[in-house]
C-alpha positions in Angstrom: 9.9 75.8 -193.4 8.7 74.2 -190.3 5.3 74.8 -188.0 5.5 75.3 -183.9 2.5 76.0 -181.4 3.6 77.3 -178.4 1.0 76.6 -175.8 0.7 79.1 -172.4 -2.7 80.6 -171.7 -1.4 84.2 -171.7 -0.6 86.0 -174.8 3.3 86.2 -174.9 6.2 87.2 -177.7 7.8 83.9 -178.6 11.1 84.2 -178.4 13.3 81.3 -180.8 16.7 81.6 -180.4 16.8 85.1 -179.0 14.9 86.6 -181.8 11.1 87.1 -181.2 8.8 84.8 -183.9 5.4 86.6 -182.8 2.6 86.2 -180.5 1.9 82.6 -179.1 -1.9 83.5 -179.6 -4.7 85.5 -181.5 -7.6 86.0 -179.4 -8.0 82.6 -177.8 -6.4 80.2 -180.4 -2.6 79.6 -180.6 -1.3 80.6 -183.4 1.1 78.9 -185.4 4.2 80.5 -186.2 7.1 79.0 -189.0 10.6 78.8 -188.0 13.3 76.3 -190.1 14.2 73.0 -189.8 16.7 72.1 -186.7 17.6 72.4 -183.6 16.6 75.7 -181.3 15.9 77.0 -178.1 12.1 78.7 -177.4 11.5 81.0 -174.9 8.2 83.6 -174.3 8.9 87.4 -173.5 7.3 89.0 -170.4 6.8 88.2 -166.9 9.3 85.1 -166.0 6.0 83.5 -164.1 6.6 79.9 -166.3 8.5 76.8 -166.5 10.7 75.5 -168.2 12.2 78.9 -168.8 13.3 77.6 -171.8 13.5 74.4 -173.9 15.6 72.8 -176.6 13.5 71.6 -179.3 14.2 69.8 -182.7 12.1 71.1 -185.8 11.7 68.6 -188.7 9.2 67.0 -190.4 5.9 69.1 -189.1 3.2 71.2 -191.1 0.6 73.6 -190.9 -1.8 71.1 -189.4 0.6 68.8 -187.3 3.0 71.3 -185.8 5.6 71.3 -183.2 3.9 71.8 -179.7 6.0 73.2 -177.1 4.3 73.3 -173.8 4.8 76.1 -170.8 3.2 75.9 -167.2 2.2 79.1 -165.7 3.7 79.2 -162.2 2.9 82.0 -159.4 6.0 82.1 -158.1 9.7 81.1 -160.0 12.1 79.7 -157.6 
């Protein structure tokens, strides 16, 4: 099993490879969620207001205390 933090400053489902993974945080901390070793694409749920609207990632190597951060920007407007 492998560890990912995915960092936006909204609470939003995480969405890895189509399939939802949980909530990208719990109260103000992110939360880290466990998905498997390998290649996949992360997306979040909700209101499209973020870029990249999604990004390929490789999974290998990370633990509970040195996950996988995968960074969104919260936009106003998506083009």
């Amino acid at each position: 099993m492998e560890y990912v933090i995915v960092e936006f400053p909204e609470a939003r489902e995480v969405m890895v490879d189509g399939q939802t993974q949980g909530v990208n945080l719990s109260g103000q901390e992110f939360r880290v969620l466990m998905v498997e070793e390998g290649l996949h694409e992360v997306s979040l749920g909700g209101n499209p207001n973020y870029i990249p609207r999604s990004q390929k990632i490789v999974v290998d190597g990370t633990s509970p205390i040195n996950p996988l951060r995968v960074r969104f920007e919260k936009v106003e407007k998506v083009a």
